[in-house]
N, C-alpha and C positions, 0 to 999 in steps of 0.2 A: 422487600418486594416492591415498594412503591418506588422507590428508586431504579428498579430493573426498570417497572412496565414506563415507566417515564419515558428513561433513556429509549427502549423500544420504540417506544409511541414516535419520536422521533428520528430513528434511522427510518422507520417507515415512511415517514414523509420526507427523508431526505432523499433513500434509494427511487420512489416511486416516478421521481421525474424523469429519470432514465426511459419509463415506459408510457408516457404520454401522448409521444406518437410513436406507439410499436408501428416495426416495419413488415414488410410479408412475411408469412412461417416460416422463409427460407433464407431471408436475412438473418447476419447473427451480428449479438453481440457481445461484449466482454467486461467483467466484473472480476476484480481482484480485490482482497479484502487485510489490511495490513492492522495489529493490535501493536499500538502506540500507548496504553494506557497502562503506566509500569504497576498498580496493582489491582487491575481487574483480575477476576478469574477466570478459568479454564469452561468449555464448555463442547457437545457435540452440535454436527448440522445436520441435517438432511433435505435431500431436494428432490424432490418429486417420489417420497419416501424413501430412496436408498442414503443409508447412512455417506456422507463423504468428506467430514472431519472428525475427528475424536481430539479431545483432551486438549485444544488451542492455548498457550499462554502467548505472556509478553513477548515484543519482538517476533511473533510468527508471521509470514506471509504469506498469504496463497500464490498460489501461479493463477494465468487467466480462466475462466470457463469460459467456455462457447456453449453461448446458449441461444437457440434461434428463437425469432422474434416472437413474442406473445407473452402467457404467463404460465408461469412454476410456481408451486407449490415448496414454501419452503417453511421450515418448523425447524425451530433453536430449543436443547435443550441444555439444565446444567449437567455439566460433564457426567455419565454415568445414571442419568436417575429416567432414560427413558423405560416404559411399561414400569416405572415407578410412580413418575409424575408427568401432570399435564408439561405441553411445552412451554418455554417461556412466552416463546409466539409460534403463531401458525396464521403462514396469511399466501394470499397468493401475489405474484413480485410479473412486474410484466417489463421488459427488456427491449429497448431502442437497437435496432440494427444498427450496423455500421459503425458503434461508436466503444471505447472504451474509458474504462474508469476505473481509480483506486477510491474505496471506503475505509476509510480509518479511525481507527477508535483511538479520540488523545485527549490529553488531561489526566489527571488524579480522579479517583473515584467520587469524592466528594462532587466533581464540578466538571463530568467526564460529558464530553461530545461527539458529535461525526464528522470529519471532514471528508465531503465528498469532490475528488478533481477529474476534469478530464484528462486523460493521458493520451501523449502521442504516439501513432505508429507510424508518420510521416519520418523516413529515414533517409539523409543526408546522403548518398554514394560519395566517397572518403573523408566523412568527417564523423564525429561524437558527438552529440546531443546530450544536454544535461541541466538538470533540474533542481532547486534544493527547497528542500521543506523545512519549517522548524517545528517540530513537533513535543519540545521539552516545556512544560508545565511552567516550570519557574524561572529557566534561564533566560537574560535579557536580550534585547533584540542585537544583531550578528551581522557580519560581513561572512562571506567567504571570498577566500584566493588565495593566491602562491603565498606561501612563508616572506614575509617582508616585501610583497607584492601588492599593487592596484588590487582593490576587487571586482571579484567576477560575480559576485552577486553582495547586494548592499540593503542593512539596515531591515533584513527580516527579522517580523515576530511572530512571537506565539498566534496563532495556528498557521502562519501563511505556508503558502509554495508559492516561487516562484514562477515567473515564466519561463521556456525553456530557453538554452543561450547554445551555437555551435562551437567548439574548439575544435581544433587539431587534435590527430590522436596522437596517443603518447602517455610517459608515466609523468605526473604532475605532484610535486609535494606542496600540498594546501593545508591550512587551514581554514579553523573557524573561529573568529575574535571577535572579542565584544566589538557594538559598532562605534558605542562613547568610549574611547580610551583604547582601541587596539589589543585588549588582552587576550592572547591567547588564552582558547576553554575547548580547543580536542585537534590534536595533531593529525592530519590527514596524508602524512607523507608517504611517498609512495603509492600514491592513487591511478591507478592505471584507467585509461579511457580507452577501448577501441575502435576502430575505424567501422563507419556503418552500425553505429549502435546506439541508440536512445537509452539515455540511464533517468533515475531518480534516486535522490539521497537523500534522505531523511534524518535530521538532528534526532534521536529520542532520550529517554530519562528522564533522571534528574539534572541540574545541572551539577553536581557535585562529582553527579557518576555519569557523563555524558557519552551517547554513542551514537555515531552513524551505522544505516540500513541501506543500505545501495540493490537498490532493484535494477532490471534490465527489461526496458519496457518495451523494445523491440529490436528488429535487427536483421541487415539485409544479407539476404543468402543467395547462393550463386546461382540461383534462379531470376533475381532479381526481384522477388516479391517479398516485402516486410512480413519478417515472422514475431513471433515472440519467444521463442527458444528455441530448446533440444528436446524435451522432456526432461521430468526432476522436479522435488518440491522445492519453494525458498528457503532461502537461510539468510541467517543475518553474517557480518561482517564485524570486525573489530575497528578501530580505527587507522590499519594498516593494510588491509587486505578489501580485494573486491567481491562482491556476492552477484554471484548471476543467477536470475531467476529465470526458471524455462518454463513454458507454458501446456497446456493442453489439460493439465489435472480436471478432476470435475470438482468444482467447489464454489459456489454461491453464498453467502453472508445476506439476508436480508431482515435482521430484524432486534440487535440487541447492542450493548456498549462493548461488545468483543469481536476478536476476531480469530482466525480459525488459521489450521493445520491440516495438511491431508491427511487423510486417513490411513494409520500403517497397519501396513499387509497382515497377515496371519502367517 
């Protein structure tokens, strides 16, 4: 328990700076919440009391919430024990218009933290945008780019993300290699990027068992305004396939070393 409220104690101070200068009530903002921590547990959320995750493990993503500017109410419990037991937290969470963010929970339990980044919704008309995190605990720091290729991103470690880089769209067979020695440690071939679409990929695991998580952080539609999806919750990806995340779900994370799933249906 003092390991939870710890970890809490500081996503609270992480998420908070989001809302420091909240914008009008009619500004919104954006909070998506990704669990990197291959053995935290499972947990629910709620915000502004309606339930809107259940049962979150490793590898889950949320899609964005829009939540306009000011503050929520949001209460973390473990998975199943609410009108059992108090929450793990209960606090209220205040929200920067305008801006978007992934929160993620990475590391091993023992030595678990948050990395909080901004994300872009600034999208390219006919180009891809793309980002890499390394979010694996023990594997060493990495290159990414084409199989026997220049790299397209150089010498990340544990926790970094990158900055964002444009490509051409198209399908790309990449890797990810050590950055001392070039060793291949997770085949990314067949990577497809599309046109007009802001992605993030994230290293997770272990490194023994290494995987990427490919988000879709936005994405321009023949309106011309950057959206963030279709509707749909996230999913994760293997190391040959892409995961598109779509946005609108309701789900806020503010307060614990995990993170969260949407809530399924009845």
């Amino acid at each position: 328990m003092k390991k939870v409220l710890s970890v809490v104690a500081a996503f609270v101070l992480a998420i908070t700076f989001a809302g420091s200068t909240a914008s009008a009530a009619h500004h919104e903002g954006m909070v998506r919440v990704l669990h990197a921590s291959p053995d935290a547990p499972a947990v629910d959320v709620y915000v502004d009391g309606n339930a809107v995750v259940e049962g979150a493990e490793f590898k889950d993503a949320t899609d964005y919430l829009n939540l306009e500017g000011g503050e929520h109410q949001v209460e973390v419990y473990a998975a199943g024990t609410k009108g059992s037991e108090e929450p793990v937290i209960s606090t209220s969470v205040n929200v920067e218009g305008g801006m978007a963010y992934t929160v993620a929970a990475v590391g091993t339990l023992d030595s678990i933290q948050l990395k909080v980044v901004q994300d872009s919704m600034d999208v390219t008309e006919g180009k891809s945008k793309v980002r890499v995190g390394h979010f694996s605990p023990d594997a060493p720091a990495v290159d990414v780019g084409p199989i026997g290729g220049d790299a397209l991103f150089s010498g990340a470690e544990f926790p970094m993300v990158t900055d964002y880089k444009e490509l051409d769209p198209g399908t790309y067979d990449l890797e990810v290699r050590t950055a001392d020695g070039g060793q291949q440690v997770l085949d990314l071939s067949g990577t497809m990027l599309e046109k007009n679409t802001v992605y993030s990929v994230f290293a997770v695991n272990t490194a023994d068992s290494l995987e990427a998580i490919v988000l879709k952080d936005a994405t321009l539609m023949p309106d011309s305004m950057p959206k963030t999806g279709m509707g749909g919750a996230s999913e994760t990806t293997n190391s040959n396939s892409a995961l598109y995340v779509a946005a609108g779900a309701v789900v806020l994370a503010a307060g614990t070393f995990l993170v969260f799933r949407r809530r399924s249906e009845a």
